[in-house]
C-alpha positions, 0 to 999 in steps of 0.5 A: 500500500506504501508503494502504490501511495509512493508512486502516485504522490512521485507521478503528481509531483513530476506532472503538471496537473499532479502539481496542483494536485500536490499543492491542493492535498498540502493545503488540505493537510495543513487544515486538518492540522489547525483544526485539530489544535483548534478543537483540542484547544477550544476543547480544554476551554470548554472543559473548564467552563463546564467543571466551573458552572458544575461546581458552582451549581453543587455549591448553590445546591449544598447551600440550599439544603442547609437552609 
């Protein structure tokens, strides 16, 4: 499977039209990538918004029941 991936990406680098081909999957791949951090990034921030509405929702409740 390497080999035939190999020979496809050496045959589109060496025609024309591969070329664009070529620049086309570079830029696809380096979106993917950003994306990526950008989920794993966004994703930490959701996260700790989450844990932090939960605790204060725990916090009221404790609160409540108290009274």
């Amino acid at each position: 499977m390497k080999m035939k991936i190999g020979k496809l990406l050496g045959s589109l680098v060496r025609e024309e039209r591969g070329q664009g081909l070529t620049e086309y999957l570079i830029l696809l791949i380096l979106v993917a990538v950003i994306s990526i951090g950008a989920v794993q990034s966004l994703g930490s921030t959701i996260k700790k918004k989450v844990q932090t509405a939960r605790d204060n929702i725990n916090r009221k409740v404790d609160l409540d029941e108290r009274d």
